[in-house]
Legacy VTK file of the C-alpha trace (Angstrom):
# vtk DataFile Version 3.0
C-alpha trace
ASCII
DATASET POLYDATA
POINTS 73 float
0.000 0.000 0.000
0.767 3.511 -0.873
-0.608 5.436 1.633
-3.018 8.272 2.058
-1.761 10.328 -1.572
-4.182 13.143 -2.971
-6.350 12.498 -5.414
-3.641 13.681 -7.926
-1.119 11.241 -7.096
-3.697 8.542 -6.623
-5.013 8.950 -10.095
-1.794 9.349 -11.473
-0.811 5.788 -9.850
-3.808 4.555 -10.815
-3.348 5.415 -14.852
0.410 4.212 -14.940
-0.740 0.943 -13.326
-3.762 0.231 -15.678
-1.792 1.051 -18.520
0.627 -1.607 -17.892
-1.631 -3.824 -17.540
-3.376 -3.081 -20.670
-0.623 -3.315 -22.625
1.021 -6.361 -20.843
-2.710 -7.787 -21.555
-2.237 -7.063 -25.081
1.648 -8.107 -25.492
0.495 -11.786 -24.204
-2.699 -11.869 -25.993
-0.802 -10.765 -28.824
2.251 -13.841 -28.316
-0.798 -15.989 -28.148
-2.607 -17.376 -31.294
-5.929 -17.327 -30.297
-9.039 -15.478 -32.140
-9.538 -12.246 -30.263
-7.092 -12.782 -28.307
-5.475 -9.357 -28.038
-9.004 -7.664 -27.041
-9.427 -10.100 -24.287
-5.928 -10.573 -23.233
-6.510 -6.190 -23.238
-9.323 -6.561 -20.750
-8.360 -8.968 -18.516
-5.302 -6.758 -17.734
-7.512 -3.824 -17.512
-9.247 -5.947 -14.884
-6.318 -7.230 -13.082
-4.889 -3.681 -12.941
-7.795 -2.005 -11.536
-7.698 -4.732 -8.986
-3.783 -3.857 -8.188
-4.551 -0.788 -8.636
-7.099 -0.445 -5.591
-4.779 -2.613 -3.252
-2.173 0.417 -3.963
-3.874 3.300 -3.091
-6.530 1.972 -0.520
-5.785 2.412 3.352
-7.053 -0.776 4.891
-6.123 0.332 8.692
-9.377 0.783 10.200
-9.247 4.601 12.618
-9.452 3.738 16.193
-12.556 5.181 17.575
-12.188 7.411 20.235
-13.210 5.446 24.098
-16.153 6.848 25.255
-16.150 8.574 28.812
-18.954 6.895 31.140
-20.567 9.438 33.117
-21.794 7.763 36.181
-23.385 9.754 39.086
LINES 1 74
73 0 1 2 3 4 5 6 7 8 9 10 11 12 13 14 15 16 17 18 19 20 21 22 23 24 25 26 27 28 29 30 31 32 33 34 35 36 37 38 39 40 41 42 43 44 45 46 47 48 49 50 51 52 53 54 55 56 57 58 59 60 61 62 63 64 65 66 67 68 69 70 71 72
């Protein structure tokens, strides 16, 4: 994980990272000799780069919440 970036960063991350994975999608589609190959092999590392993608820029640490003060009289 990243971190906490602004939205800048994070969408400049983002962009580089899907458009390896299109094109390494495409390059192994494209070594491939199957029919349609290079759209698919295109969209499957679309989808595996958005899924990368999300893991690098999403902050899974949960905030503690603050403890609550029991008033008792």
């Amino acid at each position: 994980m990243l971190g906490p970036l602004p939205r800048l960063y994070r969408s400049l991350v983002i962009a580089a990272i899907l458009l390896v994975g299109v094109a390494g999608g495409a390059w192994i589609a494209y070594v491939s000799a199957l029919p349609l190959a290079a759209t698919v092999g295109a969209l499957c590392g679309a989808v595996l780069a958005l899924g990368i993608a999300f893991v690098m820029v999403h902050d899974f640490s949960h905030p503690r919440r603050p403890a609550r003060a029991v008033r008792r009289p």
